[in-house]
C-alpha positions in Angstrom: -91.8 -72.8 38.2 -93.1 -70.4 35.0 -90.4 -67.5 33.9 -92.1 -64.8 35.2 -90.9 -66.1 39.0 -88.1 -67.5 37.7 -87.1 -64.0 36.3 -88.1 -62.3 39.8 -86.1 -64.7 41.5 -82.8 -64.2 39.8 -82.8 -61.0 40.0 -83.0 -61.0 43.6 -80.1 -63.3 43.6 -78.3 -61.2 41.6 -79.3 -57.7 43.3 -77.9 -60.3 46.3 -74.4 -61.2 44.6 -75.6 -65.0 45.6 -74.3 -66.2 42.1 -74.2 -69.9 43.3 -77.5 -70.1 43.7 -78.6 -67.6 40.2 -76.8 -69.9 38.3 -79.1 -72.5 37.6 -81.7 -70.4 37.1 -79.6 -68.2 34.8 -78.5 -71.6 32.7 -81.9 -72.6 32.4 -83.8 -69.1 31.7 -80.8 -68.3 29.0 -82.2 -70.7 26.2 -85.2 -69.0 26.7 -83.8 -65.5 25.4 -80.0 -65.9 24.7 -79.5 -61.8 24.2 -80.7 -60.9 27.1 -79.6 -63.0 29.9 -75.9 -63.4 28.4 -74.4 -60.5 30.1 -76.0 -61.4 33.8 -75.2 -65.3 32.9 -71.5 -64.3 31.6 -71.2 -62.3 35.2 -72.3 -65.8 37.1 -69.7 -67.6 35.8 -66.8 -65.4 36.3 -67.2 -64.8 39.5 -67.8 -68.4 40.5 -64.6 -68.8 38.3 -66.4 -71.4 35.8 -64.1 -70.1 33.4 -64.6 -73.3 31.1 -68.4 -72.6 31.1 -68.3 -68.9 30.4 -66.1 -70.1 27.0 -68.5 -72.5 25.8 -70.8 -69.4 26.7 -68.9 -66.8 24.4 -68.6 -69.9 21.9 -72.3 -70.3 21.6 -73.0 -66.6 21.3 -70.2 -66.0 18.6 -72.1 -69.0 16.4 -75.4 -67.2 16.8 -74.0 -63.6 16.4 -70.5 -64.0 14.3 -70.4 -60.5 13.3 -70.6 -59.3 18.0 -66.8 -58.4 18.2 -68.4 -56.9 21.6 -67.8 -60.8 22.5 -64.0 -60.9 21.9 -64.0 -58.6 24.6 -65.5 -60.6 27.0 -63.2 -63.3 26.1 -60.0 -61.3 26.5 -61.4 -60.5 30.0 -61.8 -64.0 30.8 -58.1 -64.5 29.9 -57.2 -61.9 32.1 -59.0 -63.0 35.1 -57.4 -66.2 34.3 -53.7 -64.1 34.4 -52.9 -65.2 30.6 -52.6 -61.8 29.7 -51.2 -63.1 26.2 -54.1 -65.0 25.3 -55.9 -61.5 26.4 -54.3 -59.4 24.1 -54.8 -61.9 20.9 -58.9 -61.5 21.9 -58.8 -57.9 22.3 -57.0 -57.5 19.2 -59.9 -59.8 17.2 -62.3 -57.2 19.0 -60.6 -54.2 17.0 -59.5 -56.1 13.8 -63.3 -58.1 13.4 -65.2 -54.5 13.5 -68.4 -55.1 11.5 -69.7 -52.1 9.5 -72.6 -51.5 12.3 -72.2 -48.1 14.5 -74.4 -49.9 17.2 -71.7 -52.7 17.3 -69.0 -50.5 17.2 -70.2 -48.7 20.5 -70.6 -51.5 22.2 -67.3 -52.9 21.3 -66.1 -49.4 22.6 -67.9 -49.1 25.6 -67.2 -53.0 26.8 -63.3 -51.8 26.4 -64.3 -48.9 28.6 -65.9 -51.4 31.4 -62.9 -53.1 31.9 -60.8 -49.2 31.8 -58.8 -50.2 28.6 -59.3 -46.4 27.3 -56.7 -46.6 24.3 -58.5 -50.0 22.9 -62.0 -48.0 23.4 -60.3 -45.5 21.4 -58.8 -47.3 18.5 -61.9 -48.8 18.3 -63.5 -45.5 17.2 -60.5 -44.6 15.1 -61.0 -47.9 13.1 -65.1 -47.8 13.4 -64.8 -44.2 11.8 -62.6 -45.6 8.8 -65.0 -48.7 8.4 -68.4 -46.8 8.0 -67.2 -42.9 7.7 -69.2 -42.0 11.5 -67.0 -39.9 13.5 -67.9 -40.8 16.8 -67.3 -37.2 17.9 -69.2 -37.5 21.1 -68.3 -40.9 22.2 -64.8 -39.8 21.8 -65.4 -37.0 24.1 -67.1 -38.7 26.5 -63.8 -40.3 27.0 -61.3 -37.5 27.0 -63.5 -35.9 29.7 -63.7 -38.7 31.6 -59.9 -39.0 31.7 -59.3 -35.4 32.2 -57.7 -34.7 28.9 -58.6 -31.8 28.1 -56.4 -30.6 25.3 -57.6 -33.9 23.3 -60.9 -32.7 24.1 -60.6 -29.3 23.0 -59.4 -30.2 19.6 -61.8 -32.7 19.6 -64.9 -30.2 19.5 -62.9 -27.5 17.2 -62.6 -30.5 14.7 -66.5 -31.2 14.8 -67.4 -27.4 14.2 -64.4 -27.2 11.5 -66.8 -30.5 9.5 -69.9 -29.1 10.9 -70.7 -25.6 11.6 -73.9 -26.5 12.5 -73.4 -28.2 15.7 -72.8 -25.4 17.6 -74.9 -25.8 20.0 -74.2 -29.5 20.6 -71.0 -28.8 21.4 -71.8 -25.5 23.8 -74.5 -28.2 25.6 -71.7 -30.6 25.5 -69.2 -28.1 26.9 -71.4 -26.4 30.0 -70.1 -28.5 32.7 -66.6 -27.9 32.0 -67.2 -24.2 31.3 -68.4 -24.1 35.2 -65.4 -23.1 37.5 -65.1 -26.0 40.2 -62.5 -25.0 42.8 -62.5 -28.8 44.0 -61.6 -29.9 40.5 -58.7 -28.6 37.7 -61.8 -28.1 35.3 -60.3 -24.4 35.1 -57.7 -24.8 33.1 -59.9 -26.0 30.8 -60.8 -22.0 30.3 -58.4 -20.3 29.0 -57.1 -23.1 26.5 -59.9 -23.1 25.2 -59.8 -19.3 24.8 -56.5 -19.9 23.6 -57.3 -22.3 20.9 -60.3 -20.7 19.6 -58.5 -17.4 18.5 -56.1 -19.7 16.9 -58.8 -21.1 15.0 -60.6 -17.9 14.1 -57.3 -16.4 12.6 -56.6 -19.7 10.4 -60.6 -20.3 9.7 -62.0 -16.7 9.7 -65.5 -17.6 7.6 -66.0 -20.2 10.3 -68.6 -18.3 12.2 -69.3 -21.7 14.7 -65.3 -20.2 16.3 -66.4 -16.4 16.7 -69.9 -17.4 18.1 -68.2 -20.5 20.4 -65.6 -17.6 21.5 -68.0 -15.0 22.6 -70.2 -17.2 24.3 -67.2 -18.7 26.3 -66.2 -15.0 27.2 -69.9 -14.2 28.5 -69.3 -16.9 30.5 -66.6 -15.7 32.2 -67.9 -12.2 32.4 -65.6 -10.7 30.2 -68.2 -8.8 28.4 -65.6 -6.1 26.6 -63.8 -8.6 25.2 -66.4 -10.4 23.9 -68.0 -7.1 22.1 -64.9 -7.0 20.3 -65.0 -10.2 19.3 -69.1 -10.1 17.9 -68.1 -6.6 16.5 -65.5 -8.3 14.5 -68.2 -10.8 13.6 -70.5 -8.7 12.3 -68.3 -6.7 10.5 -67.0 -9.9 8.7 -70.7 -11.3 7.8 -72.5 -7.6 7.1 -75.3 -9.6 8.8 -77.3 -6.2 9.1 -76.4 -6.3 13.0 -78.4 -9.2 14.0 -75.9 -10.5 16.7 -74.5 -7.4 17.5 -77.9 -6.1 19.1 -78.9 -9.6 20.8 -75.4 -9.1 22.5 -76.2 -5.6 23.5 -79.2 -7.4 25.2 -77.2 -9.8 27.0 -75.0 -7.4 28.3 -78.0 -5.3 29.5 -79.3 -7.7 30.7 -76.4 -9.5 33.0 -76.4 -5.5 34.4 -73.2 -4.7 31.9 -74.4 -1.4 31.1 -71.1 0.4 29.9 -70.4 -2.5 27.4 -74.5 -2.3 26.6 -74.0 1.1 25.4 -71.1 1.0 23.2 -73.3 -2.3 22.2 -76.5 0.2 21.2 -74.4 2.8 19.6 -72.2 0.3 17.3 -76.1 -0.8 15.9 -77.1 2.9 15.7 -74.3 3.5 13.7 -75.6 1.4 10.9 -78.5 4.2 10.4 -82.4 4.7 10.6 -82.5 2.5 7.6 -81.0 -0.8 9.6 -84.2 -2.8 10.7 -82.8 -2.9 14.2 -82.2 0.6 14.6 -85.8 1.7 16.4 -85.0 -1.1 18.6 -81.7 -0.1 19.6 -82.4 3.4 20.3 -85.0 2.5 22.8 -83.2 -0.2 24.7 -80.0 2.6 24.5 -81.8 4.5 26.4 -83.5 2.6 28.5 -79.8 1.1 29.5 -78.4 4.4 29.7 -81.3 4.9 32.3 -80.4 1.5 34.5 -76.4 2.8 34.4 -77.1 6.4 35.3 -79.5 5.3 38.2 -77.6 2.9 39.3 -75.2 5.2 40.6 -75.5 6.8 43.9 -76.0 9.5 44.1 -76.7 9.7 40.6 -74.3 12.2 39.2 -76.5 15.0 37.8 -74.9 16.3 34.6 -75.5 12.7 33.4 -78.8 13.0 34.4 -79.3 15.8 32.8 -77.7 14.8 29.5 -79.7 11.7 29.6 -82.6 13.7 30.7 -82.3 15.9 27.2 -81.9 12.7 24.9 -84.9 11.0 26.8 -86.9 14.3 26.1 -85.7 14.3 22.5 -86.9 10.8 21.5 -90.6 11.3 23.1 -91.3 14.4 20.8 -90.0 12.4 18.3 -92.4 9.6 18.8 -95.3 11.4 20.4 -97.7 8.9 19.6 -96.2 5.9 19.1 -97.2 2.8 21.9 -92.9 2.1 22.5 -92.4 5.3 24.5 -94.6 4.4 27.4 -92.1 3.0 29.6 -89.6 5.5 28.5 -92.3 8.2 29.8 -92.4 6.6 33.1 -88.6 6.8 33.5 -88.4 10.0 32.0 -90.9 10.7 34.7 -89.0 8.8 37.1 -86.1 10.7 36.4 -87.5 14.2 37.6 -89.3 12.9 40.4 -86.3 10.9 42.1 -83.1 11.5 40.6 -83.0 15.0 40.3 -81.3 17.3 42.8 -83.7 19.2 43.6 -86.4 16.8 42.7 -88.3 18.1 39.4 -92.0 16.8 40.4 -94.0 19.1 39.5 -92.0 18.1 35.3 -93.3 14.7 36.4 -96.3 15.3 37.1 -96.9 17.5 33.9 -95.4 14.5 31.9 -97.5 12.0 33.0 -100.5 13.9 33.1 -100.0 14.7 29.9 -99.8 11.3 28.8 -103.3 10.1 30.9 -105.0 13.1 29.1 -104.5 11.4 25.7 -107.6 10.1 23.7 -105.6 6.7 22.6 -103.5 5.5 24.9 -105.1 2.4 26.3 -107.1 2.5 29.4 -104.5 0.2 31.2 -101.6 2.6 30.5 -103.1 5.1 31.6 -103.8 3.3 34.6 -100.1 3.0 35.4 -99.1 6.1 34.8 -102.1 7.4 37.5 -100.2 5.1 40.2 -96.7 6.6 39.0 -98.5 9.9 39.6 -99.4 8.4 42.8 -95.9 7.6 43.8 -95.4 11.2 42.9 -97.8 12.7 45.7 -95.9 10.2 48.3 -92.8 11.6 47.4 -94.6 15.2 48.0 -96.6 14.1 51.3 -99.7 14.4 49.2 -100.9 11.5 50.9 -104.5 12.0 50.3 -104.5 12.9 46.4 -102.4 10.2 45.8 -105.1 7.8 47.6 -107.7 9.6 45.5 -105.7 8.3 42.1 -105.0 4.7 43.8 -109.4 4.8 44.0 -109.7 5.7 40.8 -107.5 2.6 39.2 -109.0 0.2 41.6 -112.4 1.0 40.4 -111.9 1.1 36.6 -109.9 -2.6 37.2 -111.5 -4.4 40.3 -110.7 -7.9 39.1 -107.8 -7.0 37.1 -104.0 -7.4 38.6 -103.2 -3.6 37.8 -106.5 -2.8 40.5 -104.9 -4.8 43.2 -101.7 -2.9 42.9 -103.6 0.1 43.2 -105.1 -1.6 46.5 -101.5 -2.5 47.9 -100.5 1.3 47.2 -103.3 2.6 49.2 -102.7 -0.2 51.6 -99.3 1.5 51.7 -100.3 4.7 52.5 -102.5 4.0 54.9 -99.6 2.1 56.8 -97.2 5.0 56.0 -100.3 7.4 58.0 -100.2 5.1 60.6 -103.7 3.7 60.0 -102.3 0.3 60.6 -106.0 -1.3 61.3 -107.0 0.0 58.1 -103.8 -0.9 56.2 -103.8 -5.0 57.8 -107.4 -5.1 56.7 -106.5 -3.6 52.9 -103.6 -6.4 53.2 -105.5 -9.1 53.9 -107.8 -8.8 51.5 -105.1 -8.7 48.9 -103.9 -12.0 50.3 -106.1 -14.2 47.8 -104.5 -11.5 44.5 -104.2 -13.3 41.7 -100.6 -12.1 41.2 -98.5 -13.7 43.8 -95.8 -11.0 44.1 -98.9 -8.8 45.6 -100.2 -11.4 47.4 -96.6 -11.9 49.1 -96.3 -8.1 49.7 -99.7 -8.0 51.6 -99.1 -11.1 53.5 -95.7 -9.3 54.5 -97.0 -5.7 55.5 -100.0 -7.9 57.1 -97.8 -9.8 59.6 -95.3 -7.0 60.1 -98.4 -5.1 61.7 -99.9 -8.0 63.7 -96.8 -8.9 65.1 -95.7 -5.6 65.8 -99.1 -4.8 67.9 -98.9 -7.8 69.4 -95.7 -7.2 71.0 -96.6 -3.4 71.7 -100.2 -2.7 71.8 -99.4 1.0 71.9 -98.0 0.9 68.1 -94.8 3.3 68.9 -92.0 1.0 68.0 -94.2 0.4 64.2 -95.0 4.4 64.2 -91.2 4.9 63.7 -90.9 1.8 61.9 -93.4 3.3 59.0 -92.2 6.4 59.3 -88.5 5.3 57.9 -90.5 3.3 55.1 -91.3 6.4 54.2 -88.7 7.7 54.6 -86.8 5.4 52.3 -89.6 5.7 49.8 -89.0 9.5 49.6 -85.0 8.9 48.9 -84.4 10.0 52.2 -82.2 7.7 53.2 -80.3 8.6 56.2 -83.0 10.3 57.6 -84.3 6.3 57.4 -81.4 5.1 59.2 -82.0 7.3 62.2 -84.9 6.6 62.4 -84.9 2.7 61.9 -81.7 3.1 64.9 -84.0 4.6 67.0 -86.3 2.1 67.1 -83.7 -0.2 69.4 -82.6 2.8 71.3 -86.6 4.1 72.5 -88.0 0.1 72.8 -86.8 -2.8 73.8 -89.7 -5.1 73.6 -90.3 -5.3 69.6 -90.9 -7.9 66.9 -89.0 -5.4 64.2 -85.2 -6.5 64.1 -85.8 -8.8 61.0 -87.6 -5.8 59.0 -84.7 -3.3 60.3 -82.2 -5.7 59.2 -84.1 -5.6 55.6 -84.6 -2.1 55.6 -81.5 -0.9 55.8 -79.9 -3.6 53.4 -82.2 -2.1 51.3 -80.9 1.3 52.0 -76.8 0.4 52.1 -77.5 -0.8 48.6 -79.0 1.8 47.1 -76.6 3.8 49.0 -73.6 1.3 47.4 -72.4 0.3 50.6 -72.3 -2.9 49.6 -70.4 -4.8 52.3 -72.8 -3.3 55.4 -76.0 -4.6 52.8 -73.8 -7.5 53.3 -74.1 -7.9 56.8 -77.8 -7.4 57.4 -78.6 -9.9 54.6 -76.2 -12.3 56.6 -78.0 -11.4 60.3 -81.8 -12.4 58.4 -80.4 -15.2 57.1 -77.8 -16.9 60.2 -80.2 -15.4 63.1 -84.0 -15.1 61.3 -83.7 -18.5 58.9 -87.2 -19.2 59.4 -89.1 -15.7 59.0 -90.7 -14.2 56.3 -87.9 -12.1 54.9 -85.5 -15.2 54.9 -85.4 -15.9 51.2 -85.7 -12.5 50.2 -81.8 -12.0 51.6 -80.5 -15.1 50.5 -81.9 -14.7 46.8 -80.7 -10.8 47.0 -77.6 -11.7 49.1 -76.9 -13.9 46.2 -77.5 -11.0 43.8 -75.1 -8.6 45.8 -72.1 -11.4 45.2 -72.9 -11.8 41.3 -73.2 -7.9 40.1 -71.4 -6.3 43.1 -69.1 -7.7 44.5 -68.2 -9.8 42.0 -68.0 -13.0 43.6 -69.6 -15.7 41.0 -68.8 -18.6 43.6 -70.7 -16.9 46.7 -73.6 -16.1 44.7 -74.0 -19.9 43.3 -73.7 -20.9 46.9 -76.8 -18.9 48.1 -78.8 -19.4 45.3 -78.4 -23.1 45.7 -79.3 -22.6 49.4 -82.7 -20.6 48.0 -83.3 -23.8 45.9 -82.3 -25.7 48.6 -84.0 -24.8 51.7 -86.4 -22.0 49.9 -88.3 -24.7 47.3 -91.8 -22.7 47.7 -90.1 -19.2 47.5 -91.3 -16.8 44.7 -87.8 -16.4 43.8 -87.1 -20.2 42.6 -87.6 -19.5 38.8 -85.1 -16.6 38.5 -82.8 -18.8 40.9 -82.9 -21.9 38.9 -82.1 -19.8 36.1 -79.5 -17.6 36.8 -77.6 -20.5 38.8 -77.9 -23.1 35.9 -76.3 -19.5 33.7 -73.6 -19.3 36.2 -72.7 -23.1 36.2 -72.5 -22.8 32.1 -75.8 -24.3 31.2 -77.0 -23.1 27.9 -80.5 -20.9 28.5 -82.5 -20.5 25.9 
């Protein structure tokens, strides 16, 4: 019999258990290559409790390799299987006393101590291994101490590495994600604050240790206590005069993870360092465009905040009439009037933006989007026809573009919110095939929400109201929407619409901040309609809802882990992935 089915057999006896019968193979394959049958041959003789062989074994192997104190590992084990825990403990001190001054050795000296669960002779055998070649072993330490739950060991452990090495920062944060996640299941938590705890004491005792303040801020963000960790990267900056740098990428975080008050202070602490700072340009846009999320993100928007914002928005355009970073601040600006505004301001918006498309160089494709903002402005006005007109005029200047198929879902849109509902499925369908695949998702929807709805009801009512509340909602009108969605299920009672009523007014309580009736309809979609087409659109924003309103970090890591889950294909798996690998402690880049 040649090795090669030699080697296939003995593994299979092995795989097996069968040790009687790998043994003779194992004895006679061995000479062949000592080093890498010994530990599968050692195994074989223990547990056929040939403890005379397995000696001569370790004897041979010593001879060959004098300087493996892994071995005298081995050979305490025998002793112990052999309950001569004396003769034991004189091998296992040889292990540890016969060290050679090889970190490969010295691991595997360790890690055969940890097979057998001796955890302090693992450990001394780090201690001595550092003293014998000056390697710390930081990591394999650790490994340890989280293993066995110590966490205060553990702790000082990785405070000790960034106090020798500032620069393994981010080791450490990688090495630190899993026990920065909260496990309910698991006393990980307590892990939390002493670290917290530890970390200040560090910063006051080390203060030009940057790796503490950084480690601290990012264990903070963690937890979502944003104001505390501005204080603690203002303090930073202050301390290193580093021009701001880590002030603003916190700002961005924080707007970012939705923190808008904290964003702001954030902004204005950059700002203060004056036009001169090379971040200031930067910061006074993204202030404002943050100061636009916060203010619109309460309902309804209170107006002299709108107002006030409105005046500094204003201010910064005729400061920067033609520079290429206003654009999106234009179309919020424009935004602003058109939808925020009590009464609505279009006809500002519409001079805005107009203004704007009439300019010699701003790029065709700008211009472009600000014709379908201006389009969205004649919806809002029920100038359904012009803003068709502007919807033509984009898809013809960018057939095969991605901004020319928006312009196509728009009108597609319209047509539906006209009732035109051949015409609109037809414009859907089409845009089926769009190159970008949130379109392509939003035809496919409004496509099957009109086939399905004729199907059920040839004579179209039930989707007349049904488009009509779209509307509705689009123009802000919100409980108009409701009564009108309500009445759907009041006037018809052969429908296909509950799923897209259930969606439509989730969309609605949100925006109107009810968050715990958004709730609800998000949970009928997802326990009643699992299978339809808006089913991981409320379990990815259901998710959402737990994480930024109501605050519930636990709840939205179990839905997003149910989109990843049973949702693999959805268009929301990226952002998923993502945010629930941020919420478990992963480090994102």
């Amino acid at each position: 019999m040649n090795y090669q089915l030699k080697y296939q057999l003995v593994q299979s006896y092995l795989l097996q258990k069968d040790y009687e019968k790998a043994l003779p193979i194992l004895q006679d394959i061995y000479d062949v290559a000592p080093d890498l049958w010994f530990e599968p041959y050692y195994q074989a003789l223990t547990y056929t409790q040939k403890y005379a062989e397995a000696e001569k074994l370790l004897n041979k192997q010593l001879k060959k390799s004098p300087h493996r104190s892994d071995y005298y590992v081995y050979w305490g084990n025998l002793y112990v299987m052999q309950n001569n825990n004396k003769k034991a403990e004189n091998y296992f001190e040889k292990a540890i006393h016969k060290l050679p001054n090889d970190i490969n050795i010295i691991t595997l000296t360790a890690k055969q101590f940890l097979n057998y669960q001796m955890i302090d002779n693992a450990l001394k055998v780090y201690d001595k291994g550092q003293k014998i070649t000056g390697y710390p072993f930081y990591y394999e330490r650790a490994e340890i101490y989280q293993q066995t739950k110590d966490y205060k060991a553990l702790i000082t452990l990785y405070l000790d590495i960034l106090q020798s090495n500032p620069g393994e920062l981010y080791n450490v944060q990688n090495q630190l994600q899993s026990l920065l996640a909260y496990n309910p299941n698991d006393t990980t938590p307590i892990f939390q604050p002493v670290l917290k705890q530890e970390l200040i004491k560090r910063i006051q005792k080390y203060p030009d240790n940057n790796a503490y303040a950084e480690l601290l801020v990012y264990l903070l963000t963690q937890q979502g206590e944003f104001e505390q960790a501005f204080i603690q990267i203002k303090a930073y900056d202050k301390r290193n005069n580093d021009e701001g740098l880590k002030l603003f990428q916190f700002c961005q975080t924080c707007a970012k993870n939705k923190q808008y008050s904290t964003a702001e202070k954030c902004f204005e602490e950059v700002m203060k360092k004056g036009k001169k700072n090379p971040f200031y340009e930067s910061a006074k846009l993204e202030y404002l465009q943050n100061k636009y999320m916060s203010v619109t993100n309460d309902w309804p928007a209170p107006q002299e905040n709108i107002f006030a914002l409105e005046k500094e928005m204003r201010q910064y355009i005729q400061e920067n009439p033609n520079s290429n970073i206003i654009y999106s601040l234009v179309s919020k600006l424009a935004d602003l009037y058109a939808r925020y505004m009590h009464p609505p301001k279009t006809d500002r918006a519409d001079s805005l933006l107009r203004t704007f498309i009439e300019k010699q160089i701003i790029k065709p494709e700008v211009k472009a989007t600000f014709k379908l903002q201006l389009a969205d402005i004649y919806v809002l006005q029920n100038r359904l026809w012009e803003a068709i007109l502007l919807c033509m005029q984009v898809e013809k200047d960018f057939k095969y573009e991605e901004i020319g198929q928006e312009a196509q879902f728009k009108r597609a849109k319209i047509s539906f919110y006209s009732g035109e509902f051949k015409l609109a499925k037809a414009q859907a369908d089409i845009l089926k095939g769009a190159t970008s695949k949130l379109i392509a998702n939003d035809a496919l929807q409004l496509s099957l929400i009109i086939s399905n709805a004729l199907f059920n009801d040839s004579t179209g009512l039930p989707l007349t109201y049904f488009a009509k509340a779209d509307l509705l909602m689009f123009q802000n009108k919100l409980d108009e929407a409701i009564v009108m969605l309500d009445s759907i299920n009041q006037k018809f009672t052969n429908h296909s619409l509950e799923d897209d009523i259930f969606y439509q007014k989730a969309q609605i309580y949100e925006t109107k901040q009810t968050w715990q009736l958004a709730e609800q309809m998000y949970l009928n979609i997802i326990n009643f309609y699992p299978q339809d087409m808006y089913a991981d659109d409320a379990v990815f924003k259901l998710a959402q809802l737990y994480q930024y309103k109501l605050k519930n970090n636990q709840k939205a890591m179990e839905y997003y882990l149910k989109l990843l889950n049973d949702y693999p294909g959805s268009l929301y798996v990226p952002d998923a992935r993502r945010i629930y690998r941020y919420l478990r402690g992963d480090e994102i880049n």
